[in-house]
C-alpha angles and dihedrals in degrees: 000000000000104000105201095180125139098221112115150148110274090223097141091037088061109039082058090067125094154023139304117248107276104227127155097248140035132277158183119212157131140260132198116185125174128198138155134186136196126215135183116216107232091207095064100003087248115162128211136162135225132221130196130184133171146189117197129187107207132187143172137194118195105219087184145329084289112035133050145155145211153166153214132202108176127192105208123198106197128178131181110203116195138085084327115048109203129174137190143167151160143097109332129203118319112233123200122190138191125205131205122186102209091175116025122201097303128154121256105236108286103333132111091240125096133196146188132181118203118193117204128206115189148164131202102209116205093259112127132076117295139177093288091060093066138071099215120051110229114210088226119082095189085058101078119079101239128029100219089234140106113239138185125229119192120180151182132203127173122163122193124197152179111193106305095351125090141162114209124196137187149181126197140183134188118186122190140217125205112251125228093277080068082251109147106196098208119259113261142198149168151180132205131191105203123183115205146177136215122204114184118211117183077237106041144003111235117199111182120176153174127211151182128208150176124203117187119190119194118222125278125259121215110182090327100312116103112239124248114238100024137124143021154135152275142190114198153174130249154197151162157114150245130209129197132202123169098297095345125096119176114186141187134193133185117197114188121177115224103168117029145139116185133177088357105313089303097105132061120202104218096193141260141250129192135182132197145202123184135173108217113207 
């Protein structure tokens, strides 16, 4: 039976959050991430779960000590497996940032302790492949790889530290616009606290860290009228770590819920995992 129910996985919602890596140089790189969901239909009590995978190539220039900018194109590949087996893939949006160091690395006071604060300005253009792309309609919005909107994407990001030790903390934003089918994907943000350590080798530079965060997602519009089923929040858990070897740089990042409720209660965010790899010049 044809399910035609608006309750989904927020895969593409998520893997829009957050922040590129923040390294001292430029770079060029890739990034795999990996999450699922499961959701249960209220209408007929049909479970299905959703998978989302995607491949980003990333980059970043340093203008100066205080501006820089830097992209993502992703390629997503999504499936829903349930009574209904659907399938897409193909390029998503295209995001451009631009990033502004307020406050560079600078002592506080006397104390042992630095800081910085970054603020980041972006945009998400309608350049990836939509429903119209495709021959077959899915009933899942968040299904397809790009939105075919343009979206917004403020950001803050401020590290203290003491030695090798260091707290990071960040606030994003992501505000969305209705395509030209009149859907509004819901306005989304977050915020992570994440704790890390450095640890400096003649040979390679090891950052390993621990985080919590929170990720709210508005309900959906759909020519006007909010859609039933949408929306949400989590809090979770985190952890990862980066290595650095001459230019190279190979990461790796675990992201378990352990507080949600997405899409009313009907949806279940699984987790996510995601691996990089960048070349730092």
């Amino acid at each position: 039976m044809s399910i035609a129910c608006d309750v989904c996985g927020y895969g593409n919602a998520i893997n829009a959050m957050g922040l590129l890596p923040q390294f001292s140089q430029s770079y060029i790189g890739l990034r795999y991430s990996n999450q699922s969901f499961t959701t249960t239909h209220p209408d007929d009590n049909d479970q299905e779960a959703d998978r989302f995978l995607q491949f980003e190539l990333i980059g970043r220039h340093i203008f100066s000590k205080r501006l820089q900018c830097s992209f993502s194109l992703p390629y997503g590949v999504n499936q829903q497996i349930g009574s209904e087996n659907i399938h897409s893939k193909g390029f998503g949006d295209l995001s451009s940032f631009i990033t502004y160091t307020v406050l560079p690395s600078k002592q506080i006071g006397k104390t042992p302790f630095y800081h910085a604060l970054q603020l980041i300005a972006g945009i998400k253009t309608p350049t990836g492949k939509y429903k119209s792309d495709f021959s077959v309609s899915t009933f899942n919005e968040h299904l397809y790889p790009g939105s075919g909107s343009w979206d917004f994407m403020p950001a803050l990001n401020y590290v203290i530290s003491k030695k090798r030790f260091g707290f990071n903390i960040d606030f994003n934003a992501k505000y969305n616009t209705a395509n030209k089918f009149s859907y509004k994907m819901g306005n989304q943000r977050s915020s992570n606290l994440k704790f890390f350590y450095t640890s400096t080798k003649p040979l390679y530079n090891f950052i390993p860290f621990i985080a919590l965060g929170y990720l709210a997602n508005q309900v959906d519009i759909d020519a006007a009228k909010e859609v039933s089923f949408t929306g949400g929040h989590e809090w979770n858990a985190q952890f990862g770590a980066d290595l650095k070897i001459k230019n190279l740089l190979f990461g790796f990042q675990y992201l378990k819920p352990f507080n949600q409720n997405w899409n009313d209660g009907f949806s279940c965010h699984e987790g996510k995992f995601s691996v990089r790899l960048f070349y730092l010049f």
